[in-house]
C-alpha positions as CSV (number, residue, x, y, z in Angstrom):
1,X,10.8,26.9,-11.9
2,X,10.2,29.6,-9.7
3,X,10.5,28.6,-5.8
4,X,9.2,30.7,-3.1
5,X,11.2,30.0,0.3
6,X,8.0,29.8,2.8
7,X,7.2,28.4,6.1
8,X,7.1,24.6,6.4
9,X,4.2,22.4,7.6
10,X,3.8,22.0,12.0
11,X,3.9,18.5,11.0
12,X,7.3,18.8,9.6
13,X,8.6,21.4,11.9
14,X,11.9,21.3,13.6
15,X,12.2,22.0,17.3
16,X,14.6,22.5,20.1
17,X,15.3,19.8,22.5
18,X,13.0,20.0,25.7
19,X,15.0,20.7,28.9
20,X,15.7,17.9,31.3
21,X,17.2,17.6,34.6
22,X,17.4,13.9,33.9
23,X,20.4,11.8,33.2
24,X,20.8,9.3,30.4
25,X,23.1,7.5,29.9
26,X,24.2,6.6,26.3
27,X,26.4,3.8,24.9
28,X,27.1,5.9,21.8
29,X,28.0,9.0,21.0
30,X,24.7,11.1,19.2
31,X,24.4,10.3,15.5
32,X,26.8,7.4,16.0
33,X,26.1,4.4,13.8
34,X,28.8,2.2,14.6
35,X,27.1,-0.7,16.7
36,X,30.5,-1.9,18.0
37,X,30.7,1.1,19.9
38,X,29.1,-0.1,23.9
39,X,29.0,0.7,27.3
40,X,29.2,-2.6,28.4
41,X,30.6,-6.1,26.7
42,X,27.9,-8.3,25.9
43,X,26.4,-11.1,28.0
44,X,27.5,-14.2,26.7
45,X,24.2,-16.4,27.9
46,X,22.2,-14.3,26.0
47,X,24.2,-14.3,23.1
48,X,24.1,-17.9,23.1
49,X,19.9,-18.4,23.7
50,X,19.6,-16.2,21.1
51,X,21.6,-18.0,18.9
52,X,20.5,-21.4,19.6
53,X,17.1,-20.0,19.3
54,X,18.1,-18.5,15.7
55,X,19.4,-21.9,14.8
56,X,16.3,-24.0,16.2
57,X,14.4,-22.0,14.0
58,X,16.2,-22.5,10.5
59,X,15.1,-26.3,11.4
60,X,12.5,-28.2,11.6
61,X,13.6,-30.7,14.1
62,X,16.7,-29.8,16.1
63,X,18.8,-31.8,18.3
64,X,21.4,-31.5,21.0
65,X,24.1,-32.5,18.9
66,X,23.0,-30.8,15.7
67,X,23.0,-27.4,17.8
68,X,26.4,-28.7,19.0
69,X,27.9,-28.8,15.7
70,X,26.1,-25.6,14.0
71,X,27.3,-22.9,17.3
72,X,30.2,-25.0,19.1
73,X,28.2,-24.0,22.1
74,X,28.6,-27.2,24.6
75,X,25.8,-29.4,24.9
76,X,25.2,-29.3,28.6
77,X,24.9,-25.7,27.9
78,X,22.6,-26.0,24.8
79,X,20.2,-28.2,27.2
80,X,19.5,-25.5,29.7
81,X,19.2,-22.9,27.4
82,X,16.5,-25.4,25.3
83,X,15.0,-26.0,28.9
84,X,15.1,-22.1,29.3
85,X,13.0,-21.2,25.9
86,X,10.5,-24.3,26.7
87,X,10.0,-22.8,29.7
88,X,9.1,-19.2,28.2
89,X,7.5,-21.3,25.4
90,X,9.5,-20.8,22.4
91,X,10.6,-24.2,22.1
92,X,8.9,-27.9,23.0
93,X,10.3,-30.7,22.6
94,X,9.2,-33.4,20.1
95,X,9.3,-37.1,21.4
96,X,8.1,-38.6,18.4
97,X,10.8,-36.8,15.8
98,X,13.3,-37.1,18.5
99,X,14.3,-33.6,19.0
100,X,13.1,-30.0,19.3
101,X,11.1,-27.4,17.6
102,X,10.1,-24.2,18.1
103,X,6.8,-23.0,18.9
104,X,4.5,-20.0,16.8
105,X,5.0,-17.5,19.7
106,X,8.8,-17.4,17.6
107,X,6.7,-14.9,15.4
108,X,5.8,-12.5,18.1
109,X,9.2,-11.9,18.1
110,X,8.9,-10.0,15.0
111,X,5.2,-8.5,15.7
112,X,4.8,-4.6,16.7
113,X,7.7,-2.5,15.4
114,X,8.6,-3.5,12.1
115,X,12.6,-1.8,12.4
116,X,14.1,0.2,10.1
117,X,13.6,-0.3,6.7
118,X,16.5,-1.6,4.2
119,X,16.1,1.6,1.9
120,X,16.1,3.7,5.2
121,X,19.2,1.9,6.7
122,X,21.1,2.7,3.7
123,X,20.3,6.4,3.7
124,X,20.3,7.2,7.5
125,X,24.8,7.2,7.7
126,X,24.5,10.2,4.7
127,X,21.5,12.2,6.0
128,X,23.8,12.1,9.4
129,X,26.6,13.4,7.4
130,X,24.4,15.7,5.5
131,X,23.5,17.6,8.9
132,X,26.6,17.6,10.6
133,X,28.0,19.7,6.9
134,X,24.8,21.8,6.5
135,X,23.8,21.8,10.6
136,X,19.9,22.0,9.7
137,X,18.3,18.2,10.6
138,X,17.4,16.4,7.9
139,X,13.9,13.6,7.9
140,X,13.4,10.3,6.2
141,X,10.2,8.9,5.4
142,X,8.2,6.6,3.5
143,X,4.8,5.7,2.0
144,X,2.0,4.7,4.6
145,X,-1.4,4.6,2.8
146,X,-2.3,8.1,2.8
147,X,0.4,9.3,4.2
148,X,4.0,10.0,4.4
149,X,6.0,8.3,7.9
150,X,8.6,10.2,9.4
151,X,10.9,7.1,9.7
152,X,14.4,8.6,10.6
153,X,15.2,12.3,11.8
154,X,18.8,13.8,12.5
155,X,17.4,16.6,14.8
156,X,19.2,14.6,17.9
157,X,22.5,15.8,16.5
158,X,21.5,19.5,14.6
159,X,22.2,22.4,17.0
160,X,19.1,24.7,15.4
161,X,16.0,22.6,16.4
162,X,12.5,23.7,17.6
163,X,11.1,20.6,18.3
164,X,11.9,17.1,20.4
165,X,11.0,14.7,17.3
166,X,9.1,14.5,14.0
167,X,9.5,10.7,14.5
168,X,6.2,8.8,13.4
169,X,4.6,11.9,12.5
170,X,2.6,11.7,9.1
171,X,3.1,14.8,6.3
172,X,0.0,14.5,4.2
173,X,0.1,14.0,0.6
174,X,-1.4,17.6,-0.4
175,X,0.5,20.3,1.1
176,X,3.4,19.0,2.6
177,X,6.9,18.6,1.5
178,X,7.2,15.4,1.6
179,X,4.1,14.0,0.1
180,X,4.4,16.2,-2.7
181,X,7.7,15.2,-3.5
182,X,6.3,11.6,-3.4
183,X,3.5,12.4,-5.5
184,X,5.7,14.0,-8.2
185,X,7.7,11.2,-8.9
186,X,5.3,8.0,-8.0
187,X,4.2,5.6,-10.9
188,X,0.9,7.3,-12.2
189,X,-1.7,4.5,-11.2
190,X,-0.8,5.1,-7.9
191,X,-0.7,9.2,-8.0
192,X,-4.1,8.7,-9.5
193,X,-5.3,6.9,-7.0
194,X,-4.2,8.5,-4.2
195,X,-6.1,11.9,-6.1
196,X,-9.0,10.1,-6.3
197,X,-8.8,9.6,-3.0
198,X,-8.0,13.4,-2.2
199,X,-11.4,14.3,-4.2
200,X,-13.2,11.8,-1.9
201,X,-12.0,12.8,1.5
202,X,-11.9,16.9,1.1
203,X,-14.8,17.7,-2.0
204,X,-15.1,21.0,-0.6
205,X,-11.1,21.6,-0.7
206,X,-10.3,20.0,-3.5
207,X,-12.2,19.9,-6.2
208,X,-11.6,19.4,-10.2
209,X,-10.1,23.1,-10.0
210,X,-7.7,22.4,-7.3
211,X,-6.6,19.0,-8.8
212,X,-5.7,20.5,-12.0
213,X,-4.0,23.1,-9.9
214,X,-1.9,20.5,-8.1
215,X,-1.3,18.6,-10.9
216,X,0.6,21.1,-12.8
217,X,2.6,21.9,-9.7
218,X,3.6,18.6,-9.7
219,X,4.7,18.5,-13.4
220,X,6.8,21.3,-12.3
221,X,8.5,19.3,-8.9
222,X,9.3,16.7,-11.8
223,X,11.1,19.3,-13.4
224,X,13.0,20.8,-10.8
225,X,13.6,17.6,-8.6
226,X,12.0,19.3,-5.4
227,X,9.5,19.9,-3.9
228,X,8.5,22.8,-0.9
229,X,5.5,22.6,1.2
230,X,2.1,24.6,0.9
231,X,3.3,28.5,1.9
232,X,2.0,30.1,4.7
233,X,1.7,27.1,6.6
234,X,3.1,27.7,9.8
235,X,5.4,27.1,11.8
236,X,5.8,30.5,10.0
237,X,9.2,31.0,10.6
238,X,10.5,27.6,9.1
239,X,11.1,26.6,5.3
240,X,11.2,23.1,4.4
241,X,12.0,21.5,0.9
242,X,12.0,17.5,0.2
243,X,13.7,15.6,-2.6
244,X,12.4,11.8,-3.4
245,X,15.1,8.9,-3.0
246,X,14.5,6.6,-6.5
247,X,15.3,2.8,-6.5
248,X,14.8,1.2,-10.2
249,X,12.6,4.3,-10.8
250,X,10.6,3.9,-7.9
251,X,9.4,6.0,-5.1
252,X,11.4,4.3,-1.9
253,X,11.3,7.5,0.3
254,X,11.7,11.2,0.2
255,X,14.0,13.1,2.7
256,X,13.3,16.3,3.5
257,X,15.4,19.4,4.8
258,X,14.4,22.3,7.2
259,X,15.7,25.7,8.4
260,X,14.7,28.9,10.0
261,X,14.0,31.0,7.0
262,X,16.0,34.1,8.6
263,X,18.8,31.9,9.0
264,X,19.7,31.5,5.6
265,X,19.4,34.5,3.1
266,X,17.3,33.7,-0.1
267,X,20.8,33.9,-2.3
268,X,22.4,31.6,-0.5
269,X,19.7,28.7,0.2
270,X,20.4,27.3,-3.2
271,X,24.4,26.9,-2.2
272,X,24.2,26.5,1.4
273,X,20.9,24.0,1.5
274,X,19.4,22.5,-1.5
275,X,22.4,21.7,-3.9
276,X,23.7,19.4,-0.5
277,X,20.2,18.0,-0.7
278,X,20.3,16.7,-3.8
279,X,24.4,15.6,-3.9
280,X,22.8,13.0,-0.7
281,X,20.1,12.2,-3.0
282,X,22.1,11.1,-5.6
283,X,24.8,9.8,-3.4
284,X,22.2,7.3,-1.8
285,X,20.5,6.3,-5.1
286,X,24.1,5.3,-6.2
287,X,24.4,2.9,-2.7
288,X,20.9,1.9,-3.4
289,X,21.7,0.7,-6.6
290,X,24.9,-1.1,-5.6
291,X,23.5,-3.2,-3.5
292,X,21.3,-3.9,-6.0
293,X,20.8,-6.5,-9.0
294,X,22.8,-3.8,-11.0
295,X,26.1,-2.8,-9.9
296,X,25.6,0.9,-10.9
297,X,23.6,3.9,-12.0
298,X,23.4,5.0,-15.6
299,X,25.1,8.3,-15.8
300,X,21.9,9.9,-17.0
301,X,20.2,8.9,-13.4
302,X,23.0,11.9,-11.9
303,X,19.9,14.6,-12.4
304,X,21.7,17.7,-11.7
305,X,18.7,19.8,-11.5
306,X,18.5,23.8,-11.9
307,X,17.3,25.3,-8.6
308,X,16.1,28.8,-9.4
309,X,15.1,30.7,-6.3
């Protein structure tokens, strides 16, 4: 397939750090994943209430003693810090079972930010090392009803940025990178339906024309294993190109790469860009998949694909 290198999607730009005079301080270096690595050692009392907490909440009824015997914490201790979570209302004790329980405001706990996802987790470690060999920062996203979420973003640790974050931001299905990659490789039912939906929301702009249009293109993303977003999108002087991540041959998220197009001549994107792209595709489908109900890939899931610029 014949690629154009064009200018990426605003949405999916990449942008330098804004100046600050402001000191943070950091307990890790930039890009650093190792959660061992701290400013400071870790309180102990609140290393203990949360684990009595955790404990309390794997029970129905939980007493002094059982607590005792699950986290070795001593019981005098284990009665202030149950006296400390009644008080903020996580716990109440239970006269008539004898014991303690813990309360449904346990569940807020988990409300708002949902936290990184599993598949997302996996990949973040080789999309770090996949910008500190290629430099340019690299974005993870998933599905999000109409949309593609910017989930994860190196650009913290790339030196050639335009931008402070692409976190949260949502590439559309149609004419960005990212969704298109999605849309190339999702189960048809859904690609269907998220057409249909196209055709509802923009009848002026996309019309039975324009989805036949799109549809081929996508037939040819298939082919190639990539996909670019719509040209002459600005920022004009960015290119971005986005590969999906496959679980069980499923969509779990696409991860997209951008560069200033002067910055990397038109022979060499192929070498110096996309074929890294696609080795941390493959190399995170094949940590997907061990982690997985089967311990490894079939050697026909290595797509080497022919990138023809």
């Amino acid at each position: 397939m014949e690629i154009a290198v064009h200018d990426q999607d605003r949405e999916e730009g990449v942008a330098a750090p804004a100046q600050t005079s402001v000191h943070r301080r950091t307990n890790s270096r930039r890009g650093s994943t190792d959660p061992q690595d701290r400013s400071y050692p870790p309180v102990n009392s609140v290393r203990r209430a949360l684990q009595i907490l955790k404990v309390a909440n794997q029970k129905s009824i939980a007493t002094v003693n059982s607590l005792h015997a699950e986290t070795g914490i001593p019981r005098p201790t284990i009665v202030r810090m149950l006296e400390t979570l009644m008080h903020e209302g996580y716990v109440v004790r239970d006269n008539m079972c004898g014991g303690y329980r813990v309360t449904g405001k346990v569940a807020e706990l988990s409300a708002g930010y949902s936290g990184i996802s599993r598949v997302i987790e996996i990949a973040r470690p080789l999309a770090i090392g996949l910008t500190r060999q290629i430099k340019w920062p690299i974005g993870l996203g998933e599905i999000d009803g109409d949309a593609i979420e910017i989930r994860y973003w190196t650009g913290t640790i790339s030196p050639v940025v335009h931008t402070n974050t692409v976190l949260g931001k949502r590439p559309d299905l149609l004419s960005s990178a990212m969704g298109r990659a999605y849309m190339a490789f999702c189960g048809e039912d859904e690609r269907d339906r998220h057409i249909r939906a196209l055709r509802k929301r923009l009848p002026a702009e996309f019309g039975a024309d324009e989805e036949a249009t799109f549809r081929d293109l996508l037939d040819r993303i298939r082919q190639s294993g990539l996909a670019m977003r719509v040209p002459g999108t600005g920022p004009t002087r960015m290119t971005t190109f986005s590969v999906p991540i496959l679980e069980k041959q499923r969509v779990a998220a696409v991860m997209s790469v951008s560069f200033f197009t002067a910055s990397v001549p038109r022979k060499d994107v192929r070498q110096m860009v996309l074929e890294p792209l696609i080795e941390t595709r493959i190399n995170i489908e094949h940590a997907l998949a061990f982690i997985s109900d089967r311990p490894h890939l079939d050697p026909a899931a290595e797509r080497d694909y022919e990138v023809d610029l």
